[in-house]
N, C-alpha and C positions, 0 to 999 in steps of 0.2 A: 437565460442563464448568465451571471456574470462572469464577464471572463478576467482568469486571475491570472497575475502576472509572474514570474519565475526571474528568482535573483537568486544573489550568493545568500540571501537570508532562508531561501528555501529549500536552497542544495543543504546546509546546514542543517536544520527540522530532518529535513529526510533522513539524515544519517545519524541524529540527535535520536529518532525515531526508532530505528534500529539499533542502535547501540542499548534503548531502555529498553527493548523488548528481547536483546542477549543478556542482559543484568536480569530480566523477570525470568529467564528457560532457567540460568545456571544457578538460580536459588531459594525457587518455589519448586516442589517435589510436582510430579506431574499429576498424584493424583490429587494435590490440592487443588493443582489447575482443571482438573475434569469434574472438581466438586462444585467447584467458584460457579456461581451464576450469574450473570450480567441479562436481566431479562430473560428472552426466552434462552438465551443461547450461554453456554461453559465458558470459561476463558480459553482451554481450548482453540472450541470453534468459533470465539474470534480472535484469535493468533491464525485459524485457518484461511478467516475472510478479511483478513490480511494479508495474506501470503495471497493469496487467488487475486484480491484487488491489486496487490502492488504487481504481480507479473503481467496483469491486464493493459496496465495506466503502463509500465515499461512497456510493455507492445503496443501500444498505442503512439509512443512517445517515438520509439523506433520506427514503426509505418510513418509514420509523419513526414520524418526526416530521409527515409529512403524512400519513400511510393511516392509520386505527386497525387496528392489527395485523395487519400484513402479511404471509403467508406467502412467507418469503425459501426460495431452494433453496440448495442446496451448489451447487458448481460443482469441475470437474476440471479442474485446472490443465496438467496436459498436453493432453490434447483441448482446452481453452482455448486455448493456445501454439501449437497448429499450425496451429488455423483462422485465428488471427490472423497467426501466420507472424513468430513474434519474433525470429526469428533473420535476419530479412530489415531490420527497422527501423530506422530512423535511431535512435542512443543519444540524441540531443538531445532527440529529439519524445520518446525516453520518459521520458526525465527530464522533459521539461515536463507529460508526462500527471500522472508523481507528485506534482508540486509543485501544480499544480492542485486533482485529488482532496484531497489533504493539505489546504490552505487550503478547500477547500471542509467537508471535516469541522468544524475547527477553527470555523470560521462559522457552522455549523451548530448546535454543539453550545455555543457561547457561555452561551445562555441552560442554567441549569443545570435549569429546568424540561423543556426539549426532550430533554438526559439520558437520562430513568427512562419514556420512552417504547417501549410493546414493541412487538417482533414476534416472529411464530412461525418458530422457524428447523427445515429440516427434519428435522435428527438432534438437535438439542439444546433443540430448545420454544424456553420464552418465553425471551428477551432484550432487552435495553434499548440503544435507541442509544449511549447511552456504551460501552457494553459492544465494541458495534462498531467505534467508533472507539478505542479502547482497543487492541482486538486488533490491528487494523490499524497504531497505533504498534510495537505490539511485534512484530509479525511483521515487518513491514520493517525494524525496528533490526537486526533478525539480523541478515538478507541484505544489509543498508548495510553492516553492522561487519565483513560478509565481504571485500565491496565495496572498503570502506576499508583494510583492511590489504594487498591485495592492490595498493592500490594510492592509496599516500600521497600527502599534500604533497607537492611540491617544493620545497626553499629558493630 
């Protein structure tokens, strides 16, 4: 796996991230959003597997920096999804879960020492907190930028 690096362009994304996905809860009706499909899954249920990935990659980002070398697991985002039940959720609460998570990386990773801190991840070894919060920006850029064309500004 490539390891990505963490700067002020990525604290940015994160909260660039959240910010569009508080602009999609406060002006798309929610049951537009539980009609919307994005392949198998609602918009919805991925504003949920966003919220579940972004408190993940936060907790990860946090073991990092407080445990010496944490053995982090994978996680299955479908089995993740049902237990949680994302397609049942308020889109508001999940947007406020991702904006949270989000700011809380961003906080976290401030100090660039905090960074280059690892943990053992279970398919790909060591890794470094930036790393985490890195990935976490860009995996939910996708799903925001799907998010977003799906469903623009209004003038």
């Amino acid at each position: 796996m490539e390891r990505l690096p963490y700067d002020e362009d990525t604290a940015f994304l994160l909260a660039d991230n959240a910010a569009t996905l508080a602009r999609i809860v406060r002006t798309v009706p929610p049951e537009r959003l539980r009609a919307t499909r994005f392949g198998e899954w609602t918009a919805v249920e991925v504003l949920g597997h966003l919220a579940d990935s972004a408190e993940i990659f936060a907790e990860r980002v946090r073991r990092c920096i407080t445990e010496d070398r944490p053995a982090l697991q994978s996680f299955d985002q479908d089995a993740l999804a049902a237990e949680r039940r994302n397609a049942e959720r308020d889109p508001m609460d999940l947007s406020r879960r991702v904006s949270a998570a989000h700011a809380e990386i961003v906080r976290s990773l401030m100090d660039e020492k905090a960074r280059s801190r690892p943990g053992i991840h279970s398919e790909y070894g060591e890794l470094d907190a930036g790393h985490f919060g890195a990935y976490e920006a860009r995996h939910a850029r996708d799903h925001v930028d799907e998010l977003a064309k799906a469903f623009p500004p209004t003038a």
